[in-house]
MARGUFI-25363 format. One record per residue (C-alpha): x, y, z. Coordinates in steps of 0.05 Angstrom, whole numbers. Example, Ala and Ser with C-alpha at 12.3 -4.5 7.8 and 13.67 -1.06 7.14 Angstrom:
BEGIN
((246,-90,156))
((273,-21,143))
This chain:
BEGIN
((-858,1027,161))
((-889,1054,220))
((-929,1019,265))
((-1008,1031,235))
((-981,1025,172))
((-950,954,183))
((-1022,938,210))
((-1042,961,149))
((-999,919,108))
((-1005,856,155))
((-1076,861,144))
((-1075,865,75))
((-1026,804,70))
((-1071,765,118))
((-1134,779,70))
((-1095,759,6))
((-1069,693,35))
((-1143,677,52))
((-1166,693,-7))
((-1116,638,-47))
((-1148,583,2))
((-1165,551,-65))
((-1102,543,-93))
((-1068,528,-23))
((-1127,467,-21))
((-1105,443,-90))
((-1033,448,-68))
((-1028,415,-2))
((-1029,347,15))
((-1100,322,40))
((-1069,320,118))
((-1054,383,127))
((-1121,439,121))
((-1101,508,81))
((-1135,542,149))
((-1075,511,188))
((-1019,537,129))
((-1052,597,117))
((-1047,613,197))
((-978,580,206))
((-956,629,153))
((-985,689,175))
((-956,681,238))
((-885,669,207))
((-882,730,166))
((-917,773,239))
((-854,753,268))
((-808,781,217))
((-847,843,195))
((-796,854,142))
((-824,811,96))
((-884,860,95))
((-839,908,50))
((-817,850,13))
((-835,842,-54))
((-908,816,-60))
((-920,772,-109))
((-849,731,-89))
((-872,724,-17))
((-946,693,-46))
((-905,647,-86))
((-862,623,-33))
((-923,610,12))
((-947,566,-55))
((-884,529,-74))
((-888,510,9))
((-947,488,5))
((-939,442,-60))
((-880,411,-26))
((-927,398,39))
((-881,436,84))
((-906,490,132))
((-863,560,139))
((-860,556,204))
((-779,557,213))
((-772,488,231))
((-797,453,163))
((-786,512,122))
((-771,589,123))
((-789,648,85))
((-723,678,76))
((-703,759,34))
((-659,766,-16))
((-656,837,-35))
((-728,854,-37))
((-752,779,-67))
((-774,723,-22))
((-759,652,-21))
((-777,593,22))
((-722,544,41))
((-731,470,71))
((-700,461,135))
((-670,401,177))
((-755,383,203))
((-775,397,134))
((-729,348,94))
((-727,298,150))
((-803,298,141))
((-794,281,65))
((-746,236,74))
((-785,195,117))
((-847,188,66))
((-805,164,16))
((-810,93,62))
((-747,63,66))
((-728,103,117))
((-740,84,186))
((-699,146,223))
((-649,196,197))
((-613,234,251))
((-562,298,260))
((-519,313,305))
((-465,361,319))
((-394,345,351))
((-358,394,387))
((-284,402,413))
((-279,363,481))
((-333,311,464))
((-312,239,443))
((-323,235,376))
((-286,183,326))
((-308,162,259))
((-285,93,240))
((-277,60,168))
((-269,-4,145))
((-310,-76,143))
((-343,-59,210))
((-356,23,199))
((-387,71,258))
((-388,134,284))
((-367,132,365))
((-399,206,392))
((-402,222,467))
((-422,290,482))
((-387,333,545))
((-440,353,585))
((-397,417,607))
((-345,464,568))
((-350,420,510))
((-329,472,470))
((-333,502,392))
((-365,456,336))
((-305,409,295))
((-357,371,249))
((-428,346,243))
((-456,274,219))
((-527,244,192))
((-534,168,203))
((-600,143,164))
((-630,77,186))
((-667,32,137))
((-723,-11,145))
((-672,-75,145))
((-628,-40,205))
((-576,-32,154))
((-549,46,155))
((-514,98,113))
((-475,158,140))
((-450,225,123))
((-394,256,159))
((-372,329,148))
((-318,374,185))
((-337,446,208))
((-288,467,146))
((-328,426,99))
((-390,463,131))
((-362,527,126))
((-344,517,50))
((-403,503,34))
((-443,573,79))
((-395,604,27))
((-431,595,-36))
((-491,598,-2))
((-531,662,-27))
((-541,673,50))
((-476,665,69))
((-473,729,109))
((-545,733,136))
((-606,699,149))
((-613,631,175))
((-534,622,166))
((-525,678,219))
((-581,666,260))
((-583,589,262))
((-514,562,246))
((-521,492,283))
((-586,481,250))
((-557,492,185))
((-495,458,188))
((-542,398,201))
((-588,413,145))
((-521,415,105))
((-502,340,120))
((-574,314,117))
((-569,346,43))
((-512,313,23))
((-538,238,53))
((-597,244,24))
((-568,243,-44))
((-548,184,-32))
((-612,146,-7))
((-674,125,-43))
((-713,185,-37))
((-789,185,-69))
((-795,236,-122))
((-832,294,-75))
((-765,298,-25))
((-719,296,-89))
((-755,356,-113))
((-749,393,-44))
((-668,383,-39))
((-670,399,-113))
((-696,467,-89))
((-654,469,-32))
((-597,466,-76))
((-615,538,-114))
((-595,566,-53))
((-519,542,-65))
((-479,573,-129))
((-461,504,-154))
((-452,487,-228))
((-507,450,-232))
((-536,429,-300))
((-603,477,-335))
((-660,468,-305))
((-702,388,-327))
((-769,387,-334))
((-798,342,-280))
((-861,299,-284))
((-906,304,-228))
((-959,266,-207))
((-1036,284,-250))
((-1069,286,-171))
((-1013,328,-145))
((-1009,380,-213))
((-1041,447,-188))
((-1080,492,-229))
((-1038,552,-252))
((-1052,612,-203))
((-1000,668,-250))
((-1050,709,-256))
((-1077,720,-201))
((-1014,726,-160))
((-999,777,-211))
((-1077,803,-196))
((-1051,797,-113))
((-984,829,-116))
((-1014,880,-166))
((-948,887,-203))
((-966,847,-269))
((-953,898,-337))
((-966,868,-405))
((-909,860,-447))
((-905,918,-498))
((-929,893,-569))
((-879,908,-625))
((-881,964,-680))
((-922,937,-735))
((-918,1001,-777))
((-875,980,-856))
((-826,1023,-831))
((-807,1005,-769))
((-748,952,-784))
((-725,910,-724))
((-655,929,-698))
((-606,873,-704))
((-574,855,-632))
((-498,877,-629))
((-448,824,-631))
((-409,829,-568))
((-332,822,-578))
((-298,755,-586))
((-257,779,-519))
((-321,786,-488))
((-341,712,-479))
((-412,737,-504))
((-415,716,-569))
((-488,701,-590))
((-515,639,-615))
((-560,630,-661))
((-615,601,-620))
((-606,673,-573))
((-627,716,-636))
((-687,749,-635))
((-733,732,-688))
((-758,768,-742))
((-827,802,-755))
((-847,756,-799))
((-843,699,-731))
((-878,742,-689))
((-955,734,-715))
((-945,652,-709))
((-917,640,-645))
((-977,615,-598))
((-993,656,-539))
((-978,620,-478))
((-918,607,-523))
((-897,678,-530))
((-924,691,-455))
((-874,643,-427))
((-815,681,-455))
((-836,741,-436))
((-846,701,-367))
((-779,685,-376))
((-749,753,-394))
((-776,774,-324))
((-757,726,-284))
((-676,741,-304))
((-692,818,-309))
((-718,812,-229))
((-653,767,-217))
((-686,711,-207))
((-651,639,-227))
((-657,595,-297))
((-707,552,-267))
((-771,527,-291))
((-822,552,-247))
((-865,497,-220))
((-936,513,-265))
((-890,495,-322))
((-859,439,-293))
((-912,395,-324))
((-899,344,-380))
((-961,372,-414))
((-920,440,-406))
((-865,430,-438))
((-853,471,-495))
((-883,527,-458))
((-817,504,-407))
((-762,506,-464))
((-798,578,-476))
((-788,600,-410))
((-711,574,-408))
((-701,608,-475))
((-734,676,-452))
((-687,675,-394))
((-623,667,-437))
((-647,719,-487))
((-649,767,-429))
((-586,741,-403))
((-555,758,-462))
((-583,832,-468))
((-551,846,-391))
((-490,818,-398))
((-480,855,-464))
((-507,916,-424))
((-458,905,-370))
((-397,893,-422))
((-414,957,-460))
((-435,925,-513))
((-499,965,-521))
C-alpha cells in the first residue's frame, strides 16, 4: 500500500474499532474503559502497518478475544501477531504475569535470564535455590532462563529451563522463524518458562484460559478442544455477525439441490494406505437430515467448515465456549473434521 491509501485503511480500521465499543464494554473487565483499548490498539496496529492488509475480520477478533481476557495489545501484555494473512493475539511475559497475579495466591512471579559469565547455580535437594549473579560487563550469550513464584505464605516454586530447552520449544512454535521469536527473543524465552510454572500453580480460571491460548501457538499434541464454563457476568453477547458485517467477507453457505433428481454424491473412501479412512461420524448426512437440523445447529458447522478451510485450528471459538452452547460447540468441532477430511482426501488424491 501506498502511503494515502494506508491512511485510508487506518482510518477505516480506526472507525470500525469504535464502532464495536459495545462489545469491547461487554468484554472488558470494569477497570479498564473500551476508549483506553480501543486507543491502545489502534496505536499497536499504526506501528506495524502490515496488519492493515491483514485479513479483517481476524484482526477484529483478536482485538475481541484481548479484550475478553482483560489484556491490552500493546506488546507488553499482548501482541497482535500475522500468520499468513490471518491475525492473532498472543499473551506475553506482562500479560500472563498480570493473570497470574489475580488468581491471589500469588504474591510475585519473576523471570530472569542467565547468561555465560554470570554466576548462576541451581541447587536441589531438602534446602532448593537458585544462586544468580549477573556480570555487569561481557557477560556474554544466554545459557538458560528461570521463573521463581512467591506465595502468599513465602513458600516458592520454580522453573528452570536451559537455552536448548528454550530453543526446542521456538521450534514448534508457529513463529518460529519470525515475529516476536525474532524480534524479542529474551522476552520470549521468559514468557516460555513463566508458561511452563504456571502450570504448575493455582491459577484462577481467567489465566488458565489465557496460557490455554498461549499454548495454540505451540504444535503440541494436545487433546480436542473442552468446552469451558465461564462466568454468566463475564459471557459476552455474540458479535459473528457483525464482525462478519465489519470485515465484509461473510457469504452464506450455498443451500443444497432440492430438485428429486439431484442424488447426493457419496464421499470417496480414501485408501487403507492412506491413514484417511472415514468414520462414520465424518459422513455427510443424507437429504432426508438436512430439513431437521436446527439452524444455529447447521450454522455452526458451516462455522466450522470455515474455520479449517481458512487454516485456522480445531478450537472452539470463544461465543461457543458457553455451557448453554454446547451442542452448537460439538457442531463446530464436527464441521471442522468434516472439512478436514475433504482436504486431506484432496491432498492424497483421493478426490
Amino acid at each position: 500500500m501506498n502511503q494515502v491509501a494506508l491512511r485510508e485503511e487506518g482510518q477505516r480500521l480506526t472507525n470500525q474499532l469504535n464502532s464495536m465499543g459495545d462489545e469491547f464494554k461487554r468484554a472488558l473487565p470494569t477497570h479498564i474503559p473500551p476508549e483506553r483499548f480501543q486507543r491502545i490498539a489502534i496505536t499497536a496496529i499504526n506501528r506495524n502497518p502490515s496488519l492493515l492488509a491483514a485479513d479483517r475480520k481476524s484482526l477484529l477478533e483478536a482485538c475481541l478475544l484481548a479484550a475478553q481476557d482483560g489484556l491490552l495489545p500493546d506488546g507488553r501484555e499482548a501482541a497482535l501477531v500475522m500468520f499468513g494473512k490471518a491475525v492473532q493475539y498472543m499473551p506475553m511475559v506482562a500479560g500472563i504475569r498480570k493473570k497470574v497475579y489475580q488468581s491471589g495466591e500469588i504474591q510475585s512471579l519473576v523471570a530472569r535470564v542467565a547468561r555465560k559469565n554470570d554466576v548462576f547455580q541451581v541447587i536441589y535437594g531438602d534446602d532448593e535455590k537458585i544462586v544468580h549473579e549477573p556480570a555487569l560487563f561481557d557477560a556474554g550469550e544466554m545459557i538458560a532462563v528461570y521463573a521463581i513464584a512467591t506465595y502468599r505464605d513465602g513458600s516458592k516454586a520454580r522453573e528452570v529451563m536451559t537455552i536448548e530447552d528454550v530453543n526446542r520449544i521456538r521450534a514448534i512454535s508457529r513463529s518460529a522463524n519470525g515475529g516476536p521469536w525474532k524480534d524479542h527473543y529474551e522476552e520470549m524465552a521468559k514468557k516460555t518458562v513463566i508458561r511452563r510454572l504456571s502450570k504448575s500453580l493455582p491459577l484462577s480460571a481467567e489465566a488458565d484460559e489465557v496460557i490455554r491460548r498461549d499454548d495454540r501457538f505451540y504444535d503440541m499434541d494436545r487433546p480436542p478442544a473442552t468446552i469451558h464454563q465461564i462466568p454468566a457476568d463475564r459471557q459476552p453477547r455474540t458479535i459473528a455477525a457483525r464482525l462478519d458485517s465489519f470485515a465484509g467477507e461473510y457469504a452464506e453457505p450455498e443451500e443444497p439441490d432440492q430438485s428429486p433428481a439431484a442424488e447426493p454424491a457419496p464421499r470417496p473412501a480414501a485408501p487403507a494406505a492412506s491413514g484417511l479412512e472415514a468414520k462414520p461420524s465424518e459422513l455427510a448426512h443424507d437429504g432426508a437430515d438436512i430439513p431437521t437440523m436446527p439452524p444455529e445447529i447447521a450454522a455452526a458447522m458451516e462455522q466450522g467448515r470455515l474455520a479449517r478451510r481458512g487454516g485456522y485450528a480445531r478450537d472452539v471459538p470463544r461465543p461457543l465456549a458457553y455451557t448453554k452452547k454446547r451442542a452448537e460447540a460439538e457442531a463446530f468441532l464436527r464441521g471442522w473434521d468434516e472439512e478436514n477430511y475433504e482436504t486431506q482426501a484432496e491432498e492424497a488424491g483421493v478426490v
